[in-house]
C-alpha distance (Angstrom), angle and dihedral (degrees) to the residues before:
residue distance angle dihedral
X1 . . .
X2 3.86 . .
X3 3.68 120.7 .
X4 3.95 119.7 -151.5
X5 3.96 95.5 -124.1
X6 3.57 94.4 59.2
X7 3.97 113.1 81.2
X8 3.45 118.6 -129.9
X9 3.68 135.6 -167.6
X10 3.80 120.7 -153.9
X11 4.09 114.5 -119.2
X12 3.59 105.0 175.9
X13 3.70 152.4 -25.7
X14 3.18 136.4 -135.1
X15 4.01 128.0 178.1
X16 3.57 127.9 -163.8
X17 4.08 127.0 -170.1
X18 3.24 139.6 172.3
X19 3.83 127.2 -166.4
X20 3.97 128.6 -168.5
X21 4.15 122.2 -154.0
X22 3.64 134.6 -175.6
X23 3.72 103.3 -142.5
X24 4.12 121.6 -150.9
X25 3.99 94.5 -107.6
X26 3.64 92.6 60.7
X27 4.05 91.9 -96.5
X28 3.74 118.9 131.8
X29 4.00 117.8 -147.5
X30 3.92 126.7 -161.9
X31 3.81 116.3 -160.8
X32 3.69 120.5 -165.4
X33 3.83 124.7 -171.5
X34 3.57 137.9 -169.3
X35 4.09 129.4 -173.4
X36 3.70 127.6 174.2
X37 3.87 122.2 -164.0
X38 3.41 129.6 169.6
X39 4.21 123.2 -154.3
X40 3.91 93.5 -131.2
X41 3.53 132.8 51.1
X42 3.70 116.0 -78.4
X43 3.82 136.9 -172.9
X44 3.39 121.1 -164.0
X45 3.83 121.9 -123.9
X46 4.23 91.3 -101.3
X47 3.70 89.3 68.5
X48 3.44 96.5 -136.1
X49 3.69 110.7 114.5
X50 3.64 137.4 17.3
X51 4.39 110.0 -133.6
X52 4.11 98.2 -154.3
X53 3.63 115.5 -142.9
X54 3.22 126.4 -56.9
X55 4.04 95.4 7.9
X56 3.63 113.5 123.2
X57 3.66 118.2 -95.4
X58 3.79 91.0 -170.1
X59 3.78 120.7 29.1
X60 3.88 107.7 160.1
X61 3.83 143.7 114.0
X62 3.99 144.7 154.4
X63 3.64 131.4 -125.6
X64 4.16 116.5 -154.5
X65 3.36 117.9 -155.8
X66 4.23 115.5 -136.9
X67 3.59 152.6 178.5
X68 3.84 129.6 -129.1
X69 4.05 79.4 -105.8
X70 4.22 83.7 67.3
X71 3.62 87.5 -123.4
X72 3.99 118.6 143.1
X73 3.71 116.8 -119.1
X74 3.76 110.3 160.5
X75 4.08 130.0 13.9
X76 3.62 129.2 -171.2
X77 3.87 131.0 172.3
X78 4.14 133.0 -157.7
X79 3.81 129.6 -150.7
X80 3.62 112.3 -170.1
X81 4.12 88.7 149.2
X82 3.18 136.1 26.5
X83 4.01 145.6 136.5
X84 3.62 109.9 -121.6
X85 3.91 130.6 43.8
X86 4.08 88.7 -124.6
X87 3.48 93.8 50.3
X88 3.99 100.0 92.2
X89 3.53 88.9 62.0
X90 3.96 95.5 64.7
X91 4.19 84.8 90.4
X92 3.46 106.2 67.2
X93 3.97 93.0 74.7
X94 3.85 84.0 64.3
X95 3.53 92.4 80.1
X96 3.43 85.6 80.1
X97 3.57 95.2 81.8
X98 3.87 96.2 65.9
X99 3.81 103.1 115.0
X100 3.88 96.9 32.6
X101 3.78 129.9 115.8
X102 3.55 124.4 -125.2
X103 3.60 104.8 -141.7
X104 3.97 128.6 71.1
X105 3.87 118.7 2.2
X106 3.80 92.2 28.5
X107 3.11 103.3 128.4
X108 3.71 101.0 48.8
X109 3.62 91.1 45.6
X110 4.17 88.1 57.9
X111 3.83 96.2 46.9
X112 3.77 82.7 48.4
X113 3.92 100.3 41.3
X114 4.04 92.5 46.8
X115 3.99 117.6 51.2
X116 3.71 109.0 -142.5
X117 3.86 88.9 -116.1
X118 3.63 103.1 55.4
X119 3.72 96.8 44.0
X120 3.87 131.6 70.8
X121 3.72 99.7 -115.9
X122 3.98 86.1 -139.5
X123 3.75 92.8 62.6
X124 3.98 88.9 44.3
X125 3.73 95.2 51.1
X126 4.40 89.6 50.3
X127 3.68 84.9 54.1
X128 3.99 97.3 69.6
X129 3.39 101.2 51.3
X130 3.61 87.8 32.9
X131 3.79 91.6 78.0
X132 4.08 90.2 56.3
X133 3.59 92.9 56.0
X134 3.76 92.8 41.7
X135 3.86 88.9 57.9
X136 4.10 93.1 43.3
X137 3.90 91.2 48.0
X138 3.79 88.1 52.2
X139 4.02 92.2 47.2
X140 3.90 90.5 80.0
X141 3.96 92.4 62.9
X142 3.39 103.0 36.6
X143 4.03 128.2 83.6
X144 3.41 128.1 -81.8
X145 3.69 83.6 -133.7
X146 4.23 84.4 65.2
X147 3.89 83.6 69.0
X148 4.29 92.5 53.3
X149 4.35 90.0 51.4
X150 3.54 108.6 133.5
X151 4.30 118.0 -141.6
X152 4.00 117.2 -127.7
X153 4.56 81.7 -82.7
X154 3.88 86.6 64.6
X155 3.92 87.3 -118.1
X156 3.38 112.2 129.9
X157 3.94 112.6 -101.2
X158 3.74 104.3 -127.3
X159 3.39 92.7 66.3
X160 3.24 128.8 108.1
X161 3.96 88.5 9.4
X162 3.94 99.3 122.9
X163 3.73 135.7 -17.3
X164 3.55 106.9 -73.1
X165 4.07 88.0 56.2
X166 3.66 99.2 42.5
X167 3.61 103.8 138.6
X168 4.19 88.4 -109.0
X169 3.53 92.1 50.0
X170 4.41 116.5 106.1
X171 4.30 82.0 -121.4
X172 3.30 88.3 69.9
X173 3.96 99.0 40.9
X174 3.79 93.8 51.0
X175 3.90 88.6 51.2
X176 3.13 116.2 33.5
X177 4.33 101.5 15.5
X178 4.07 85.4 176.4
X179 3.70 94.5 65.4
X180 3.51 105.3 42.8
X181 3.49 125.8 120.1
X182 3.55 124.9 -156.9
X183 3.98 113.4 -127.3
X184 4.04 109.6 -104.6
């Protein structure tokens, strides 16, 4: 928390987005972007260039390519910024992730899929949280009844997935009265 009395001098920023489209053959896609700048000159620790102020020392991202089944059929990366000459080679390892589901496991399944060494870590790092907003940009087409599914315990699957459906929680009362728990 920042208080106003306490001067503060900016020493980087760094945006993150992520975008979800429905595409016109029934494919979803899920871009995710990331761009560092910093407001004073800055030379990264190769030597080779100088990034002036305010350029982007990072401008880079990945789009995958999906079906309503969440599985991964295309990937392709971008590299408009970046700090050393190898870097826009760190995408090709992505490829890997053709085939794979976004859903449960994901995240294991990336870190084990792309060695730290043959991926820009950027690219890696947008992948994780990629999968949430993959699965909330796919909410707004998908049945209501997607939101009643029941998991292999016969509980319903959205609980207990965040906060607001913790199985205390009123959410989860109004919906599903059954499987609420009162909070100890």
């Amino acid at each position: 928390m920042h208080t106003d009395d306490i001067p503060r001098e900016e020493l980087h920023l760094r945006q993150i987005q992520f975008r979800g489209w429905r595409r016109g053959d029934g494919l979803f896609e899920i871009e995710a972007s990331l761009s560092d700048r910093k407001p004073h000159e800055f030379r990264p620790p190769s030597g080779e260039r100088v990034v002036p102020a305010g350029d982007p020392i990072h401008d880079l991202g990945l789009t995958l390519v999906f079906g309503a089944d969440m599985v991964v059929r295309e990937v392709s990366t971008f590299f408009a910024a970046y700090p050393y000459r190898e870097c826009n080679g760190g995408g090709d390892s992505l490829q890997a992730l053709v085939g794979l589901k976004i859903g449960a496991g994901w995240g294991s399944e990336v870190r084990k899929r792309l060695p730290t060494g043959d991926t820009c870590a950027h690219l890696r790092e947008l992948l994780i949280p990629l999968a949430s907003a993959a699965t909330i940009a796919l909410a707004s087409v998908r049945s209501p009844a997607a939101l009643d599914a029941l998991g292999p315990d016969g509980i319903p699957r959205k609980i207990d997935t965040c906060y607001a459906y913790g199985a205390s929680r009123e959410l989860v009362l109004q919906r599903w009265p059954s499987f609420h728990k009162p909070a100890p």
